[in-house]
MARTI-844293 format. One record per residue: residue in one letter; x, y, z of N, C-alpha, C, O in turn. Coordinates in pm, whole numbers, plus 50000, padded with zeros to 5 digits. Layout:
! residues N
AXYZXYZXYZXYZ...
//
This chain:
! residues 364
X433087543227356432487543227489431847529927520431897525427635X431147522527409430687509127433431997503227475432187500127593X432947501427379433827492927447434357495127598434487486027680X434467500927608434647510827746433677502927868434017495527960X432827506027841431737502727926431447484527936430977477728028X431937480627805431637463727800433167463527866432897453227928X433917465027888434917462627996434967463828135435947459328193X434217468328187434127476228299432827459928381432837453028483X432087460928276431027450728340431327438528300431017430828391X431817432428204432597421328177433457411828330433297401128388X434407424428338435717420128457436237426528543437427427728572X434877433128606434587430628769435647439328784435777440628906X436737448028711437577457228751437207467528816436127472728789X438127473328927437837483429017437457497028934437987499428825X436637504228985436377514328942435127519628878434967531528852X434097508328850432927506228872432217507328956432747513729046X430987503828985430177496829058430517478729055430617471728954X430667473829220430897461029231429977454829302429957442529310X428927464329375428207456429442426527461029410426217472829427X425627452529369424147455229317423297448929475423637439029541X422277457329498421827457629609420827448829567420477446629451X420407443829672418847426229658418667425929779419377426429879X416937424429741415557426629875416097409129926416287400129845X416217408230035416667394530110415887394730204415417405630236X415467381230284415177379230378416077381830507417307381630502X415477383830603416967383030762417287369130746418497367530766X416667357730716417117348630734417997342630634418547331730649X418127350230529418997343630414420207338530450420897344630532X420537329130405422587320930434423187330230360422737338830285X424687326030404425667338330316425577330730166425097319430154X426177340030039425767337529955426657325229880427877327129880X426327316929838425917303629805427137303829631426977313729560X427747297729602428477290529482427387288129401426317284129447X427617290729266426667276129180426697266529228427487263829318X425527255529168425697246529230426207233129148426607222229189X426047237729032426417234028890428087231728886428887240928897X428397219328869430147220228866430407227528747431097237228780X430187227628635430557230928518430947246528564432077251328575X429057255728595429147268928595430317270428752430907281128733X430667266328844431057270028951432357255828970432327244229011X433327264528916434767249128987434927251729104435257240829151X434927258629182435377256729306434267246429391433247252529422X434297235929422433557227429525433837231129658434717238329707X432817223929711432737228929853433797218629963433567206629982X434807225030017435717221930084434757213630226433917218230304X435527196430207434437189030291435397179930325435647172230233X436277177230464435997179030602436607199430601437487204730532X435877204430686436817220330666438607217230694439327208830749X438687227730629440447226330616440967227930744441847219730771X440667236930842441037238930928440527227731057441277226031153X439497222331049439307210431152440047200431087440937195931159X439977195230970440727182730900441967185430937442087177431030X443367193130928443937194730970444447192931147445407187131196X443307201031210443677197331399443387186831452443727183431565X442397177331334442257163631388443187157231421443487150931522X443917160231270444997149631196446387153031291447297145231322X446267162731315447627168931396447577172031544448397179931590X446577165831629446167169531721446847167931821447247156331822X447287175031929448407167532050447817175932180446917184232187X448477171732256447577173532421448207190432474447877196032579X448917194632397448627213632407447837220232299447457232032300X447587209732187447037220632046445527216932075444537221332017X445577207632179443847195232237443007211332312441827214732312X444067217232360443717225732476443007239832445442147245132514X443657245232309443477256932260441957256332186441397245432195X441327265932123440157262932043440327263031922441297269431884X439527256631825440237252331703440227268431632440427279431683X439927264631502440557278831406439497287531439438477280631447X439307296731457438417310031433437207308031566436277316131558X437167301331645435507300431733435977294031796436837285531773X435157298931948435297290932090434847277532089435157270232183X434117273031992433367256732005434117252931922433677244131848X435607258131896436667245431795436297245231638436647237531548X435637254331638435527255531488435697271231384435227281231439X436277273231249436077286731225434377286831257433457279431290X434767303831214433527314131216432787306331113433247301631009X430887305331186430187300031052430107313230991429517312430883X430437324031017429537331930913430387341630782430077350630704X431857331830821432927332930776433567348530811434257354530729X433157355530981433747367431012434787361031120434687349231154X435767369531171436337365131268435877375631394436197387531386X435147370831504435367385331612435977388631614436757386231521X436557401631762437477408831740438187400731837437847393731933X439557404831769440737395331842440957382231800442157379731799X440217372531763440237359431758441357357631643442077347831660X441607364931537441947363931415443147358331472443547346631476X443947375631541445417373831605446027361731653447207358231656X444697354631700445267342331773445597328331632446397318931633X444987331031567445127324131434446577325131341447477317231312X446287338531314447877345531243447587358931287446487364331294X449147365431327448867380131343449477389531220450327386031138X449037398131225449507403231097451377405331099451907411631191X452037400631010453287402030914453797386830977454727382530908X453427377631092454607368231099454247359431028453227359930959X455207347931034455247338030907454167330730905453287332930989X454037322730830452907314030772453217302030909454317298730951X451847297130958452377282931049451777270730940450867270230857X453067259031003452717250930897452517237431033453157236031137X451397229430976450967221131037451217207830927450707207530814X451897199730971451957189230913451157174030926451657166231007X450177170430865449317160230872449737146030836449257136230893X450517145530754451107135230738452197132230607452167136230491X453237122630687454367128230600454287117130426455157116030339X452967111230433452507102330312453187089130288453657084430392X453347082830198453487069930170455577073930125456197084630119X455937061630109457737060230096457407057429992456507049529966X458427066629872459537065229981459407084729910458897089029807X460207092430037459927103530059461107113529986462137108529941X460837128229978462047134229965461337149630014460197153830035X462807155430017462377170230094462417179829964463227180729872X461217186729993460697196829928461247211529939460967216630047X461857218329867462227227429846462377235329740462767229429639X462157248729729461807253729580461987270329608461087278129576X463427275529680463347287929663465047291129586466187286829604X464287302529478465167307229382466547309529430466607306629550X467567313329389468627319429407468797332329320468687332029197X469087344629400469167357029358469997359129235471097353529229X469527367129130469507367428985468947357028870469087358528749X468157343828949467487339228863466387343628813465557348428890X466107342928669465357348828617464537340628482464947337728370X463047338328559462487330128421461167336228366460307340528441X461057336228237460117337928164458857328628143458957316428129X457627335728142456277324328100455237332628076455357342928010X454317329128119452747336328085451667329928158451697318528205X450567339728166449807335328307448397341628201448497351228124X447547335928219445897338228214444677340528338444427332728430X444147351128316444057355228460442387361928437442327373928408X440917353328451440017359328442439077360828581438937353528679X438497374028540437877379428699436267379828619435987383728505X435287373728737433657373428653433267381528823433827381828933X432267386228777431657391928863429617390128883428817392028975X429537386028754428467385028705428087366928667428567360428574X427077362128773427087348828697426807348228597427597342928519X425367354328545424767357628414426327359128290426027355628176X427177361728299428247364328210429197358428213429537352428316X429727358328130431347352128159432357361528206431957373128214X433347359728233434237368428233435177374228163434967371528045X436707385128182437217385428064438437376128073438997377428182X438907368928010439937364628026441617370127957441597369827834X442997374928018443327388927990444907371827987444847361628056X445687374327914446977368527854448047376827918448177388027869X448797373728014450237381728043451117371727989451047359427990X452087380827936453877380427931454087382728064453417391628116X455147374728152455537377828248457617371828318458287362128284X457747376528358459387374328388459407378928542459087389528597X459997364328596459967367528778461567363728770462217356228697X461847371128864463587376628913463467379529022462927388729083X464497363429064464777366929204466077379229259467127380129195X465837387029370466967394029373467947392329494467937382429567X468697401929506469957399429583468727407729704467967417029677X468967397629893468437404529956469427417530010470647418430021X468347426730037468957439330099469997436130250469617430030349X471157441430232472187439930279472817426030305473737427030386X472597413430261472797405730220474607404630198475077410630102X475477397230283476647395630192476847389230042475927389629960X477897384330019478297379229845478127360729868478677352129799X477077358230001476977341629956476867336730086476287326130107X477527345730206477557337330343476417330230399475327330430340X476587324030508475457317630561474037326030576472887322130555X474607341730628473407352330650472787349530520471617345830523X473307350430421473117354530276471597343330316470437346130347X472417328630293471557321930261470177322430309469167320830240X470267325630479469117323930530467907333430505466837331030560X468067344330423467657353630441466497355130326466667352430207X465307360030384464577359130261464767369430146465087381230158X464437361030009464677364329858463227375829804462057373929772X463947385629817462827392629696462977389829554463937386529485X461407392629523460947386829377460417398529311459597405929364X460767399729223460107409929132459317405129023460057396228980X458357405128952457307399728878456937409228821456257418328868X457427407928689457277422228565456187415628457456487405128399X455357419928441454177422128303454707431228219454707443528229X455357421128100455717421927966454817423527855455227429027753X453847420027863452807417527794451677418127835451407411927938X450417427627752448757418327802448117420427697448387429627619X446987410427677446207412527542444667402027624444707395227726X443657404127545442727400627591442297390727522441727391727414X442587378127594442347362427523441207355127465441137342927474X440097363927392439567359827319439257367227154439847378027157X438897366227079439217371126904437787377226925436767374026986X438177386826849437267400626772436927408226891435727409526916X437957414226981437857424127137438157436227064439097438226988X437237443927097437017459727028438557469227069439177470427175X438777474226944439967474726956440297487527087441407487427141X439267497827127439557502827248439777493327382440457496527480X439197483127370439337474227507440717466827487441327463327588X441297464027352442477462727318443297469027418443567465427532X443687480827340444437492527398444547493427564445547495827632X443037490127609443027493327792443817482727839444607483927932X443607471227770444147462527873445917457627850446707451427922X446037464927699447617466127696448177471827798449227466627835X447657484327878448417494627988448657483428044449837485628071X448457471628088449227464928158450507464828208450997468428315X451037459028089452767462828044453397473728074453227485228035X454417467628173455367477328272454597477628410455097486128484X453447470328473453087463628576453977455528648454497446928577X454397455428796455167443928827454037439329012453257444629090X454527430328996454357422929198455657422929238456577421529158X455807424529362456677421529427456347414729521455177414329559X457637405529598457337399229730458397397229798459277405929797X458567385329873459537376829948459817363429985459397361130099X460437352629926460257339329972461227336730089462297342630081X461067331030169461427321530317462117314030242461967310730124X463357310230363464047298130311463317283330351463987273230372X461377283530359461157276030388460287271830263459947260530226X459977287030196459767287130009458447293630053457617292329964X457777302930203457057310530202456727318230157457627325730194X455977325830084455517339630054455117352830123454017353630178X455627359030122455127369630171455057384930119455497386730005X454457398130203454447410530104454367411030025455307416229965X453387407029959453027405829829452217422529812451287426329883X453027432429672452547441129687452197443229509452807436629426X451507449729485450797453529321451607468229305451797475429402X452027471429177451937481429107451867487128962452667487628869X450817490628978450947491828822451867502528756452377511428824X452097501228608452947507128519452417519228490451207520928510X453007527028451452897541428403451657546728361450947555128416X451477538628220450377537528152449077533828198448067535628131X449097526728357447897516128336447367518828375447617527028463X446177514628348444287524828352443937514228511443737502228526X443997526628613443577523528760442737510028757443087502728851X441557503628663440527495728685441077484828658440417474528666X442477484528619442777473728584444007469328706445067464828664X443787471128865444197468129003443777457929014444547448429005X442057455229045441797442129046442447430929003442977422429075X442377431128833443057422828782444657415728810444917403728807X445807429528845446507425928869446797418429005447407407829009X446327424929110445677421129268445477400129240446037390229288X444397402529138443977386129119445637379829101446277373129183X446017384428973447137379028948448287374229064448747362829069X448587383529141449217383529291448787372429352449587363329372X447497371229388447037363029456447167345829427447287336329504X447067347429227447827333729216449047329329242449367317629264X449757339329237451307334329273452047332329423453157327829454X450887337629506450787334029638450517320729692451177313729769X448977318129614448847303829600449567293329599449527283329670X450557297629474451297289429441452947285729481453697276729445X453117299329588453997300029641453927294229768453287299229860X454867278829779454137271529920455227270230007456337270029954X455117268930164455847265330218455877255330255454827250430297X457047247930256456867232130299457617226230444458427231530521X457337220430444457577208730601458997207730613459737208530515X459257206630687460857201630715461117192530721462237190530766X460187179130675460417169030698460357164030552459877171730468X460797152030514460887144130355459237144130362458737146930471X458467141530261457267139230264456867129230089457517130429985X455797121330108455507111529960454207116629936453667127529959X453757103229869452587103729821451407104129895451347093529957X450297112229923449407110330033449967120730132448967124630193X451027127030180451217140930260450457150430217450187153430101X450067156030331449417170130346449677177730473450137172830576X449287192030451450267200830574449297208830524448777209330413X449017218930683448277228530674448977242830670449657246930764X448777249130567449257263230624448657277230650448497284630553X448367280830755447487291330828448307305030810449527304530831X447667318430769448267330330708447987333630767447257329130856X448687350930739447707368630731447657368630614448717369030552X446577368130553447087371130384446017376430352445277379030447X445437380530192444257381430151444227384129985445187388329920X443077381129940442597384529835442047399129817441407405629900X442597404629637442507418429651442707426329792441827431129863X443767426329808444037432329940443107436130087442907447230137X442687424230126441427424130266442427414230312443237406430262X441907418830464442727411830577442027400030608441127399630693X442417390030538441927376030595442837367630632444007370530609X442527355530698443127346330752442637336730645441517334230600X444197331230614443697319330521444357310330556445487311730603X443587296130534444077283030553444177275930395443307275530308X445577270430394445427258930272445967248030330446757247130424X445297237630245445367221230272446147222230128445767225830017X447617216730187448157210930071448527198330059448947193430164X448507191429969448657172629933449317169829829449247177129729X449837162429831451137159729728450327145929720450137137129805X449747147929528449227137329476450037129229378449657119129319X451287135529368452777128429327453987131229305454327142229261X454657123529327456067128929329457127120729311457267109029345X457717126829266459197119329195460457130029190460547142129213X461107122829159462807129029096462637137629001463497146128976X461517136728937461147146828784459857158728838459687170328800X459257152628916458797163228896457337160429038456917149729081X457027171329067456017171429224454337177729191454197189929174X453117168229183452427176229194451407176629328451087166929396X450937191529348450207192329505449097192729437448977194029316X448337191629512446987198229539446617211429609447387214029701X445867218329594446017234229737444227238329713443647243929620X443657231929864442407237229905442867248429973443827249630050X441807258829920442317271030015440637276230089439597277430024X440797278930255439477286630292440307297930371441387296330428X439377312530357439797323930367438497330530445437477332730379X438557334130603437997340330681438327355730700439527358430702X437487365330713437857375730712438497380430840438167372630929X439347390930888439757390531037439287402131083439537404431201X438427413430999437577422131064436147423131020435817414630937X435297430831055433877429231052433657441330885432497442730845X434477446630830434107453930755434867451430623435967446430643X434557453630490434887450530362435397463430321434647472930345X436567466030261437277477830229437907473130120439117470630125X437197471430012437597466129871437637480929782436817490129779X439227478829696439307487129607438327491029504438287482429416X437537500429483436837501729384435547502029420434717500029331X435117504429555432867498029593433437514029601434487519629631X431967518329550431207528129605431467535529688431957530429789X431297550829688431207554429840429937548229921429967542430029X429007550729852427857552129897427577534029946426727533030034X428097522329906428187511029917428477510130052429247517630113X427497495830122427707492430281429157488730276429687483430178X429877492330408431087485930458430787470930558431757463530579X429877468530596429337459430743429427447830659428837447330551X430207437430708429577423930638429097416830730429487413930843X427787412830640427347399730776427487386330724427357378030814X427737380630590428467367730603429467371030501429257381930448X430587364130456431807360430401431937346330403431887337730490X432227346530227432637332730202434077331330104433797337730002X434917328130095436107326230012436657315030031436867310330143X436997308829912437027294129897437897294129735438047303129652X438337280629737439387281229606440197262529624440447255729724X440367259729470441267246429478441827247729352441227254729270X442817242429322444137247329249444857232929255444647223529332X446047234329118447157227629126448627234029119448817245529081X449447226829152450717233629135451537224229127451727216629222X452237223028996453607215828937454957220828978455177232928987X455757212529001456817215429071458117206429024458247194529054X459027213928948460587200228913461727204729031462317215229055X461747194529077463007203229179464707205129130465407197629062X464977216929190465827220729131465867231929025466847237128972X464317234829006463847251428959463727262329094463577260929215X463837270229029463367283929080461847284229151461577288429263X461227280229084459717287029102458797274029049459217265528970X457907274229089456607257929030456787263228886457217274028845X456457255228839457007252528700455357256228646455287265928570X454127249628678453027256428618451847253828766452157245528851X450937259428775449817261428834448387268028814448247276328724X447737265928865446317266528795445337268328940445427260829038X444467279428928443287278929051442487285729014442757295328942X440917281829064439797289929084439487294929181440257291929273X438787300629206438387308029384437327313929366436857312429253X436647321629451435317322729494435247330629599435247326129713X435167345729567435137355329701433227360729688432637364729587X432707359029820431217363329820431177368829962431597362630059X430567382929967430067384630065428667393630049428117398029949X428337394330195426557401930243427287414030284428177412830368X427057423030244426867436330317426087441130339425087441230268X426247449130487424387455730545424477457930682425367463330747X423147451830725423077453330836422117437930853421457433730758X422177430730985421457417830994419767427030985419407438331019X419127416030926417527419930894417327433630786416217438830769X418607438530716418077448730668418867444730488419977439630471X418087448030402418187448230257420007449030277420687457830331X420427436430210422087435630228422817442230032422127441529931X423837446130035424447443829909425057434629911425537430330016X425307426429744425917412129757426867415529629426637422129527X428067408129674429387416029622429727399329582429317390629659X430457395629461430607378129434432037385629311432007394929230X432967377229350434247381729241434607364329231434767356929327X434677360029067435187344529085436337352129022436317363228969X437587341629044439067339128934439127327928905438877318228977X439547328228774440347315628722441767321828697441977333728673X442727311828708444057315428656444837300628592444537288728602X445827306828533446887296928499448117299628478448257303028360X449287299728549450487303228492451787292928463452207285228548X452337294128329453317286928310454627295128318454827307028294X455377286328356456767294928373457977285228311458097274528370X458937287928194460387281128151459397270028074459397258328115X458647273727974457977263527833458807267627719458627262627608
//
């Protein structure tokens, strides 16, 4: 039962308690990162992604509209979206928009990186969820194998074929819990992993989308979160790119429906290609993530836990390796930072904070 229980509060998995209630002022800010680089990697995203971007890309119809999330040209400070505003951002299921900032230094080449149906590669991904600053988190080891498939009704190669987006299947082969002397019941829980898969869809522009979780037969419900996180890295890392050649010094914005652990947010990433060659591409990926309704409907809170948020913060920076002429980024890596207030304004809020780290390699 100890082990049991040191799992449960360790890694922030659903099925717990996720949110601990604290006497606040009305005037408190939403809740705040370490400030400590060491304890807190994610830094604070500085010009915002979404103005840095409409500067850089600005033209005399996009001059006209209001910038991301707010009538004064800026997202939501309180990281909510009113109602409606979101839609105008991304609406829910269409594609990702990609804003291109600049196509970087020469000499250039075009970016592309979606599988062809029946490829199939093997790797492993590390995937820890903290919930608790006071603690660390757990950090959990997958076996994993992504296979692209043949799309549904799809001919044997034609042009339809081509254009058409590729489902992915993403099977957990493996899990074990990546640090020595883990009680051997917490062992066992976090093996149910195995026989877990994601699914999705890449664009022939190398978009992501539908990204859905399910777990395997065996696997112990609390361990959603975790996989949810996992999803979310491979989203990350799943980018769409420009249509244009792009070098060293390019960056492009890309504005979603997407979300972490399954909440409807609007997310923006700043991606930058800090090098590139014939061998091999690496980006950069700032990501900021606004919520697009006023309420938090996270797997695993409480009944009795507030739904109302009054600020939201989600934030994240990452890398992603890329050889062209693979299937899939070859390795990637991100932290992130989901925090929000629940309550009511002026009244005792609950404060809900989930960090990730991840890393996945794929064809080592």
């Amino acid at each position: 039962m100890q082990a049991r229980l040191s799992f449960v509060v360790a890694s922030a998995i659903a099925g717990s308690l996720l949110v601990g209630c604290k006497k606040e002022t009305p005037a408190s800010t939403a809740p705040e990162p370490a400030k400590s680089a060491e304890s807190d990697p994610v830094k604070a995203l500085d010009p915002d992604l979404a103005q840095a971007v409409a500067q850089a890309s600005a033209t005399p119809k996009a001059g006209s509209r209001p910038g991301a999330g707010a009538q004064d040209g800026g997202p939501p400070p309180n990281g909510i979206f009113p109602p409606g505003a979101a839609d105008r951002e991304a609406k829910r299921g269409a594609p990702p928009k990609i804003t291109l900032g600049s196509e970087g230094a020469m000499p250039r080449q075009t970016l592309s990186l979606v599988p062809k149906p029946g490829t199939r590669v093997t790797g492993k991904a590390m995937v820890e969820l903290q919930h608790d600053p006071r603690q660390g988190g757990l950090p959990v080891e997958l076996g994993v194998v992504f296979e692209a498939q043949q799309p549904k009704g799809a001919g044997g190669g034609g042009a339809g074929a081509e254009a058409a987006a590729i489902p992915v299947v993403v099977r957990v082969t493996s899990a074990k819990v990546a640090i020595p002397g883990a009680p051997a019941e917490l062992e066992r829980e976090v093996a149910t992993l195995a026989g877990a898969r994601v699914s999705y869809q890449i664009a022939p522009n190398g978009a992501g989308s539908g990204y859905e979780t399910q777990l395997g037969g065996r696997g112990d419900a609390r361990l959603g979160d975790l996989l949810r996180s996992f999803a979310d890295s491979i989203a990350v890392a799943t980018i769409p790119f420009p249509d244009k050649p792009v070098g060293a010094g390019a960056y492009w914005m890309v504005a979603s429906r997407e979300g972490a652990f399954g909440l409807d947010l609007v997310s923006y990433r700043l991606v930058t290609v800090e090098q590139i060659s014939a061998e091999s591409v690496t980006l950069r990926v700032d990501t900021k993530r606004y919520s697009a309704v006023p309420t938090l409907e996270l797997a695993g809170l409480p009944a009795d836990a507030p739904r109302t948020l009054v600020e939201f913060q989600s934030a994240g920076e990452g890398k992603v390796e890329l050889v062209p002429g693979t299937a899939f980024a070859k390795r990637s890596e991100q932290s992130s930072l989901l925090a929000a207030g629940l309550g009511a304004p002026g009244q005792p809020r609950g404060m809900l904070e989930i960090r990730t780290r991840s890393r996945i390699s794929l064809g080592d």
